[in-house]
C-alpha positions as CSV (number, residue, x, y, z in Angstrom):
1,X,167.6,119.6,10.5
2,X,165.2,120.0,13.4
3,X,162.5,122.8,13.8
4,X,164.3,125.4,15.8
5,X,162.8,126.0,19.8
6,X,162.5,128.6,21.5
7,X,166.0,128.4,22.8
8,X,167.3,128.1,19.5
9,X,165.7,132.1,18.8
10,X,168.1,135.0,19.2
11,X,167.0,138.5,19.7
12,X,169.1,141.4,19.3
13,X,167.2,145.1,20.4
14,X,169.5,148.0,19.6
15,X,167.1,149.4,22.5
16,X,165.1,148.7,25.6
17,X,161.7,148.0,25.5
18,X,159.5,145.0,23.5
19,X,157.2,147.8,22.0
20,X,157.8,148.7,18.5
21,X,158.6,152.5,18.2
22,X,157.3,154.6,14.7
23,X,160.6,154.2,12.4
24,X,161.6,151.3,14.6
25,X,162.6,148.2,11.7
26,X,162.4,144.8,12.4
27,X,164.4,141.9,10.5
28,X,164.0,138.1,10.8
29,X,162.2,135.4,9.4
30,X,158.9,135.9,7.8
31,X,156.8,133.7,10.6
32,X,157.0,137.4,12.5
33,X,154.5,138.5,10.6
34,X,152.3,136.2,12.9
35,X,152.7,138.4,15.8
36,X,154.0,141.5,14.4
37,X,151.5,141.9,10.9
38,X,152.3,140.2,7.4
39,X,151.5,143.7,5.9
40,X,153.5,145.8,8.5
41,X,156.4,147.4,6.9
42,X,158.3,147.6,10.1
43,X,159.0,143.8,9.4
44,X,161.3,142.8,7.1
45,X,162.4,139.4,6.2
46,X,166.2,139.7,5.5
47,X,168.7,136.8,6.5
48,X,172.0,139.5,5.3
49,X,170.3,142.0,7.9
50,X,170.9,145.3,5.6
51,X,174.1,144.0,4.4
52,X,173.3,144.4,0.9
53,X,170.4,147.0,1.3
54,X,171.7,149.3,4.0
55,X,168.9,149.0,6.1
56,X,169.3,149.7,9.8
57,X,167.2,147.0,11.9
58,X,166.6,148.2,15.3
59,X,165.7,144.6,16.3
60,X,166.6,141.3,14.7
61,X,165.7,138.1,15.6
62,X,167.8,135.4,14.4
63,X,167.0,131.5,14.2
64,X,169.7,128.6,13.6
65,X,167.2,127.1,11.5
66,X,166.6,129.7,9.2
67,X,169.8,131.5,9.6
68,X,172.4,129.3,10.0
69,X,173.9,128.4,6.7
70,X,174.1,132.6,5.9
71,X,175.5,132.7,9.2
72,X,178.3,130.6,8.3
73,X,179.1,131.7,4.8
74,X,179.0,135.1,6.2
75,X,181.8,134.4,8.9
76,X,183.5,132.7,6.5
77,X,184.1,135.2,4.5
78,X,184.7,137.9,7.2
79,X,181.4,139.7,6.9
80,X,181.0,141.6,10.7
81,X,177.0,141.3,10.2
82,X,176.6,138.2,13.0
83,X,179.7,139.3,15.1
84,X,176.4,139.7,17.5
85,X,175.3,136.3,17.4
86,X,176.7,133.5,19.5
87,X,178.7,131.4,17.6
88,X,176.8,127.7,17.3
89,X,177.8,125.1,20.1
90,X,179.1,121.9,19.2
């Protein structure tokens, strides 16, 4: 599998605006702790997004590379937490 690009990123804000907000939660891989803080507990690397946890993101970003195989399995089973996210084109 190929390194994803930057087309290959999805971002989904619950809200306008690319400022983080106090309370505001972020999930996605951990490389966001390059631009967003490796110690900021806004960020939170979670590929199930809160499925299991029950935490609320307010924005997730979402890469095939990373994602894709949880993306899948969670479709598969019928789990609504990617209903979001484009299904992958052929």
């Amino acid at each position: 599998m190929s390194m994803p690009s930057h087309a290959d990123v999805i971002v989904l804000n619950r809200r306008p605006g690319p400022a983080l907000q106090p309370g505001d939660l972020v999930m996605g891989a951990s490389e966001l702790g390059y631009a967003l803080g490796f110690y900021n507990p806004q960020v939170v690397d979670d590929v199930w997004l809160g499925h299991w946890t029950g935490r609320q993101p307010t924005m997730v970003v979402v890469d095939r590379w990373y994602y894709q195989q949880v993306i899948d399995t969670a479709r598969a089973a019928g789990c609504t937490i990617y209903m979001s996210v484009p299904a992958r084109s052929a």
